[in-house]
TITI-845634 format. One record per residue (C-alpha): x, y, z; chain; residue in one letter; residue number from 1. Coordinates in pm, whole numbers, plus 50000, padded with zeros to 5 digits. Layout:
! TITI-845634
X,Y,Z,A,A,NUM
...
END
This chain:
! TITI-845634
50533,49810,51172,A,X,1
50698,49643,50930,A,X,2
50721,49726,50531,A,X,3
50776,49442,50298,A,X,4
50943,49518,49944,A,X,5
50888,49308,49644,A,X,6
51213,49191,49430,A,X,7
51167,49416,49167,A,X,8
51103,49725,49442,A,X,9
51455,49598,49561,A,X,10
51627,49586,49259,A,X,11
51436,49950,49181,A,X,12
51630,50086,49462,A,X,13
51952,49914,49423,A,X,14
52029,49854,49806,A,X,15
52091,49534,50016,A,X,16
51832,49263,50063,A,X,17
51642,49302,50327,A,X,18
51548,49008,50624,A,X,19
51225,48859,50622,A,X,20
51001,49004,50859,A,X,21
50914,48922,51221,A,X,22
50586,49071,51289,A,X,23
50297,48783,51367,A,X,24
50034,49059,51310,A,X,25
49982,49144,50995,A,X,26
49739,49380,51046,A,X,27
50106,49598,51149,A,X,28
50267,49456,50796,A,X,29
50252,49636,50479,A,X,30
50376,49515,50140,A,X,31
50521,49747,49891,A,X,32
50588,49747,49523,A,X,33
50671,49992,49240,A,X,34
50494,50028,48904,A,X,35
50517,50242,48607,A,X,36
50192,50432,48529,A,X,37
50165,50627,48236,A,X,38
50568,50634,48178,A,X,39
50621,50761,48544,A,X,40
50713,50533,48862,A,X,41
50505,50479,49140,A,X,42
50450,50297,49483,A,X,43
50212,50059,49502,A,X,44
50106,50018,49904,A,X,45
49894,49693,49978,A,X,46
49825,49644,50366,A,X,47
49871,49275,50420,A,X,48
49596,49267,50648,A,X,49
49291,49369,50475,A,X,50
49420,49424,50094,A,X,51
49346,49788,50127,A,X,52
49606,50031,49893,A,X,53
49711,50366,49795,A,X,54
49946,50462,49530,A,X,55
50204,50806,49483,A,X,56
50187,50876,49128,A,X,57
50511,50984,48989,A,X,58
50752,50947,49287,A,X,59
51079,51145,49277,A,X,60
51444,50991,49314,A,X,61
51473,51205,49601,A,X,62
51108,51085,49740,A,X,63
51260,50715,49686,A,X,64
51545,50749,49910,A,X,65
51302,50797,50204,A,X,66
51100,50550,50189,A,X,67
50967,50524,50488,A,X,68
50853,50903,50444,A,X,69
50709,50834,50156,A,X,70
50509,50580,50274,A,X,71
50408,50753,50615,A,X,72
50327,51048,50365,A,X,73
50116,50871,50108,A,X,74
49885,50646,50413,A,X,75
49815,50974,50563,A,X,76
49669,51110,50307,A,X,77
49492,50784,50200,A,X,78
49331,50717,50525,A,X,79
49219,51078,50633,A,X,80
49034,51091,50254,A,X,81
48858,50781,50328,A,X,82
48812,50779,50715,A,X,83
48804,51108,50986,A,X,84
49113,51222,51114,A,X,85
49099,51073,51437,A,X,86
49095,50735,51323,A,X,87
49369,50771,51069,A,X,88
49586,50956,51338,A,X,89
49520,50635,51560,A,X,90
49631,50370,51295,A,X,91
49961,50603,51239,A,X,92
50030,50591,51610,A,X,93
50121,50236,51543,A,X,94
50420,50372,51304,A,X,95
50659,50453,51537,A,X,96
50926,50257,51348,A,X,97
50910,50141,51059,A,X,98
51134,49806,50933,A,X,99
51227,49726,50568,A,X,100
51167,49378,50515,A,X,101
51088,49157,50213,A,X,102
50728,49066,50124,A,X,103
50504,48881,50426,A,X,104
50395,48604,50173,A,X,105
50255,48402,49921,A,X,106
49928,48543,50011,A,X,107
50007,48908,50041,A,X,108
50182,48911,49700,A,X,109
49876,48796,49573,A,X,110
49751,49117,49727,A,X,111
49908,49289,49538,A,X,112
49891,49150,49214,A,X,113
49521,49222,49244,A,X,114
49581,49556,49391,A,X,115
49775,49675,49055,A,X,116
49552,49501,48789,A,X,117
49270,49698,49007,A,X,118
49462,49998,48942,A,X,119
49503,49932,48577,A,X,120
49155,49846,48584,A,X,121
49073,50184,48692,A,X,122
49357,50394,48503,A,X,123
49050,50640,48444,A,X,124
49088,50791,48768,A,X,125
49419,50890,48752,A,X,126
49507,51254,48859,A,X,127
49867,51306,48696,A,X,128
49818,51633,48871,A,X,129
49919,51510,49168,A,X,130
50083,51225,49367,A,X,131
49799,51170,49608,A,X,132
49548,50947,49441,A,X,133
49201,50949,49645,A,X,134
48962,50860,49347,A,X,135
49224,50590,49208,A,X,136
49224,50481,49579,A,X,137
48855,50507,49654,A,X,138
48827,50315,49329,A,X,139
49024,50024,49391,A,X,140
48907,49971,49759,A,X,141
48552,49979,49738,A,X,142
48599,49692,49436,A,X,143
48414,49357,49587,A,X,144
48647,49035,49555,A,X,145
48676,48734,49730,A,X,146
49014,48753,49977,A,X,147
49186,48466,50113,A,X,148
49151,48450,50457,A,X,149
48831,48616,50470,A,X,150
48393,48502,50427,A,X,151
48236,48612,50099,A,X,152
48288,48937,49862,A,X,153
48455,49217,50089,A,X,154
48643,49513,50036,A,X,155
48961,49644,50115,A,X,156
48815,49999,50256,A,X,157
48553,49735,50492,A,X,158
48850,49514,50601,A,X,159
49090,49846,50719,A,X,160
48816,49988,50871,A,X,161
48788,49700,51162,A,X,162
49188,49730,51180,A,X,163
49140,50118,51299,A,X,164
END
C-alpha cells in the first residue's frame, strides 16, 4: 500500500523527497496531507480510490515521526466506527507495508482539496477532546458530490465500502 505526501506534508516533516509511486491500484494508494485546525496540526487522510477520509486532530511531534503508525492508527479507528470489525480488519490486511511516496495525482489532490474544505465545512463537529474524529469523519463522508471517475452524486463512505 502505498502513502502519498503532499509538498507541504514534506516540507512539514523536513525529510527527503520521496519517489513517485508504483502501485496501478489505487484502491491500495492513499494520499496524505497536514492541516492546522484550530491552531493545532493534523493529518488529513484521503483514500485515492473512493475520496473517503479521516483526520488525527492535534498530532504530536513524536506521533509525526511514525507515520506510518499514525496512519495505520487513525484508519483503524475510522473504518471500525463506520463499518464492523471484520471488514475493517480485512481492508488492513492489505497494509502489510506501507511506502512513502508523493501524491498519486492531479485527480487525487483534488481529493483532497475537497476533503479539507469538507472538513472546514464541518468544523462543528470537531472533538478537540480527542484525536480520533468519527462525527468530523462521518460528516465529511456521507457529503454527496460529484467525483471524477465515478456516475452521479456519491459518497466517499459508499465508494470505500465496495473497496472492503
Amino acid at each position: 500500500m502505498e502513502l502519498g505526501l503532499t509538498f507541504p506534508l514534506q516540507r512539514f516533516l523536513k525529510g527527503k523527497t520521496p519517489v513517485y509511486g508504483t502501485e496501478p491500484d489505487r484502491r491500495l494508494c492513499w494520499d496524505l496531507h497536514v492541516i492546522d485546525l484550530r491552531g493545532r496540526k493534523c493529518l488529513l487522510a484521503v483514500h485515492c480510490h473512493s475520496r473517503y477520509a479521516f483526520l488525527r486532530y492535534d498530532v504530536s511531534p513524536l506521533q509525526w515521526a511514525d507515520l506510518p503508525g499514525l496512519f495505520r492508527e487513525g484508519l483503524l479507528e475510522s473504518l471500525t466506527a463506520a463499518f464492523s470489525q471484520k471488514q475493517a480488519e480485512g481492508y488492513l490486511r492489505h497494509m502489510e507495508t506501507l511506502e512513502i511516496t508523493r501524491t498519486h495525482g492531479r485527480r487525487e489532490v483534488a481529493f483532497l482539496n475537497r476533503a479539507w474544505e469538507d472538513v472546514l465545512a464541518m468544523d462543528l463537529c470537531l472533538d478537540t477532546d480527542h484525536q480520533a474524529q468519527p462525527l468530523l469523519d462521518h460528516a465529511v463522508n456521507t457529503r454527496l458530490s460529484r467525483c471524477a471517475g465515478f456516475e452521479g452524486l456519491g459518497t466517499g463512505w459508499e465508494r470505500i465500502a465496495a473497496s472492503l
